[in-house]
C-alpha positions as CSV (number, residue, x, y, z in Angstrom):
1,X,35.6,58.6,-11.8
2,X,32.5,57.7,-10.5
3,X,32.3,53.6,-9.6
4,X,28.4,53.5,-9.0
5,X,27.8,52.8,-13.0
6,X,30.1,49.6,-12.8
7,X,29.3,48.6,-9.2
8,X,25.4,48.2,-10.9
9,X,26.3,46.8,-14.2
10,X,28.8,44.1,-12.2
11,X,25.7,43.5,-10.1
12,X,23.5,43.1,-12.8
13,X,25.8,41.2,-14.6
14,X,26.1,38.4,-11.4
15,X,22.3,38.5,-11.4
16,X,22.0,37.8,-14.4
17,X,24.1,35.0,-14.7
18,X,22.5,33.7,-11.1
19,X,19.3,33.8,-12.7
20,X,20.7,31.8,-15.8
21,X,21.7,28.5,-13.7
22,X,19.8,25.8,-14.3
23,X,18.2,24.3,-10.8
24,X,18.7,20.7,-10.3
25,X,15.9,18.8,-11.7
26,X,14.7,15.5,-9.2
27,X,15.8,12.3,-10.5
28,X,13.4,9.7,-12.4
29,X,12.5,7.0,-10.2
30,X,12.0,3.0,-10.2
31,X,10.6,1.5,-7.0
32,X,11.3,-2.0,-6.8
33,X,8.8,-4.2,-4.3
34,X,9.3,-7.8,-3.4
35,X,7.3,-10.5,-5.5
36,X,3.4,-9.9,-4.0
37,X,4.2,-7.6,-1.3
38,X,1.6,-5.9,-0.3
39,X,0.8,-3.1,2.7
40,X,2.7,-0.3,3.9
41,X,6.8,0.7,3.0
42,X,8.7,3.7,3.8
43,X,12.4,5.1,2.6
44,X,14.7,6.8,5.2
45,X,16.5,9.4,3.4
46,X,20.4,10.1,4.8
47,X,20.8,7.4,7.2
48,X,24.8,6.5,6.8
49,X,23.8,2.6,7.4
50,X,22.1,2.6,4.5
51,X,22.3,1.5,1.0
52,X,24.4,3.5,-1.4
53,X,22.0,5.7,-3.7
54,X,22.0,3.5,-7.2
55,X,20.9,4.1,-10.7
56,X,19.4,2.4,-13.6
57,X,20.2,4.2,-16.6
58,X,18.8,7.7,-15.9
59,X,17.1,6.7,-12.9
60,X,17.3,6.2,-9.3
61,X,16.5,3.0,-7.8
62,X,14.7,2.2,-4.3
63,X,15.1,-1.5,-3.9
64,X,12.4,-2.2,-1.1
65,X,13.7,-4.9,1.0
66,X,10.9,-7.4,2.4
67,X,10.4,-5.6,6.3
68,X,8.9,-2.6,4.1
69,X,12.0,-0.4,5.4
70,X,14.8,0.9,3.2
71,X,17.8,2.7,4.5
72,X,18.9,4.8,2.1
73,X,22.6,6.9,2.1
74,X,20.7,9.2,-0.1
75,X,19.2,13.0,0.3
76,X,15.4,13.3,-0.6
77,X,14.7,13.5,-4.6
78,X,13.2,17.0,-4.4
79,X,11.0,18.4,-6.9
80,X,8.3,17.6,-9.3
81,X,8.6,14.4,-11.0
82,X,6.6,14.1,-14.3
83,X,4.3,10.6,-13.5
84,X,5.9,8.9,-16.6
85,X,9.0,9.5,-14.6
86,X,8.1,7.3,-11.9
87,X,7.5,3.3,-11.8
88,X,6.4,0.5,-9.4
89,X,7.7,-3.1,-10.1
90,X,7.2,-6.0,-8.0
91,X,10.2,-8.0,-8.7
92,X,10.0,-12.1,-9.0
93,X,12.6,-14.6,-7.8
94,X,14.2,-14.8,-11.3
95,X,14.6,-11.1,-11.7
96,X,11.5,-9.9,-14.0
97,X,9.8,-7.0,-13.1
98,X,5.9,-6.6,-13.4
99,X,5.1,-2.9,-13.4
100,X,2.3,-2.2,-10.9
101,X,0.1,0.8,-12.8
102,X,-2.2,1.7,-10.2
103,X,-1.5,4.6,-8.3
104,X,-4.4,6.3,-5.3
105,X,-3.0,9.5,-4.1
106,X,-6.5,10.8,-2.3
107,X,-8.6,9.2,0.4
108,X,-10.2,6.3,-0.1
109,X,-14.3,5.6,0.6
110,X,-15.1,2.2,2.1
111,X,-17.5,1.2,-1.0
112,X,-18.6,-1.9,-2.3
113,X,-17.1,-0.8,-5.4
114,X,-13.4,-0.4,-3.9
115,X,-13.6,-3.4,-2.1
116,X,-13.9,-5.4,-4.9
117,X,-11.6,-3.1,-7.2
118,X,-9.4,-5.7,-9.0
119,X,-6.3,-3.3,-9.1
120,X,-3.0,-3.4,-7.9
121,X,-2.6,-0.3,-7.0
122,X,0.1,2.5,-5.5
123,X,-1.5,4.2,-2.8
124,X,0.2,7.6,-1.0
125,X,3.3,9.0,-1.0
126,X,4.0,11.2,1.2
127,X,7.5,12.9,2.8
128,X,7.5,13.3,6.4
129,X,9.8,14.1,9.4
130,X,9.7,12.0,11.8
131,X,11.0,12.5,15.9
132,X,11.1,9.2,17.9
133,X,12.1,9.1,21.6
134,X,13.9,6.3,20.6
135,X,16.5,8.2,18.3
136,X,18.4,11.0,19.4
137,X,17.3,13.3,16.0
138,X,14.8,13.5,13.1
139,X,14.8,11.2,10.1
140,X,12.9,12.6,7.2
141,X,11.2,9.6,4.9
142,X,8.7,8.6,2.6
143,X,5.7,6.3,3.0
144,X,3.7,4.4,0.4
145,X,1.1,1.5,0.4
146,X,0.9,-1.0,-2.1
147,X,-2.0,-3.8,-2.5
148,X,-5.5,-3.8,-3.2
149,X,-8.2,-1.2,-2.2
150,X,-9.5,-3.8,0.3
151,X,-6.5,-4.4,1.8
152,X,-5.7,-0.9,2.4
153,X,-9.2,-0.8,3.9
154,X,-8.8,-3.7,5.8
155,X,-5.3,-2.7,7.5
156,X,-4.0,-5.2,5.6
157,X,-0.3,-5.0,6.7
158,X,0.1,-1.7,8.2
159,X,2.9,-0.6,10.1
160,X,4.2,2.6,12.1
161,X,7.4,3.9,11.6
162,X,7.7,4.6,14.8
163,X,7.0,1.0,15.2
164,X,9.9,-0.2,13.2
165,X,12.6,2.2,15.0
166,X,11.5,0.8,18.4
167,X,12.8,-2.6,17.6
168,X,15.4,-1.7,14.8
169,X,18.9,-0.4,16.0
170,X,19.0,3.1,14.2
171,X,22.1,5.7,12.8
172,X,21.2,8.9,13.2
173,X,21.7,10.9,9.3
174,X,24.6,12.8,8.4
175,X,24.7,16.4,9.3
């Protein structure tokens, strides 16, 4: 009997299903700012001193501490994430959130008319990789500004994460 007929239809058959699987689709996501913070924050994906990865509902939640620097136990959300999907609240001292709208995701021309642009407004968002000489191994993260256009203009706030792990003591992420 010849087995290359069933040899191909078995390897169809696994392609097939392969094929069929569903990737994993990124998480929704809520970013959750101290009350009238504003200039740069970052997320450090994998770092085991970090918070525990938490959800709201469907959703996972960054809760940005006030040094602009969360540790999080959590792998990168990967993918596309639908802009609807994803929301900024500063958070006041008796819990209510106030969604900041505003989001900049290209450069920004130092103009009379974004200098005195009224909006609070989300600015970047970038993943990176980051090797320090002050840590033994790379830490990917992600890095966002929040405030006005002048303040981004201005500096307003601005910090290096290379900066921060030079005076923080640092874990090095889970293989």
């Amino acid at each position: 009997m010849n087995k290359l007929p069933i040899c191909l239809l078995l390897t169809s058959m696994s392609l097939v299903a392969a094929c069929g699987q569903k990737a994993a689709s990124p998480e929704p996501e809520i970013y959750l700012l101290p009350d009238n913070f504003v200039g740069k924050f970052y997320i450090l994906f994998n770092t085991p001193a970090g918070e525990p990865v938490r959800h709201e509902k469907e959703s996972r939640i960054y809760d940005i501490p006030p040094s602009g620097v969360l540790l999080t136990q959590g792998e990168l959300n990967e993918g596309w994430i639908a802009a609807e999907d994803v929301k900024y609240y500063y958070v006041r001292e008796d819990g209510q959130r106030v969604e900041i709208k505003g989001r900049w995701t290209t450069s920004l021309d130092d103009t009379a008319e974004n200098r005195n642009d009224p909006e609070l407004t989300i600015f970047g968002g970038g993943v990176g990789v980051i090797s320090d000489p002050s840590i033994p191994c790379s830490v990917t993260y992600q890095s966002y500004y929040v405030g006005l256009k002048a303040d981004v203009l201005e500096g307003k706030n601005q910090f290096g994460l290379d900066e921060y792990l030079d005076k923080h003591p640092f874990q090095c992420p889970m293989k």
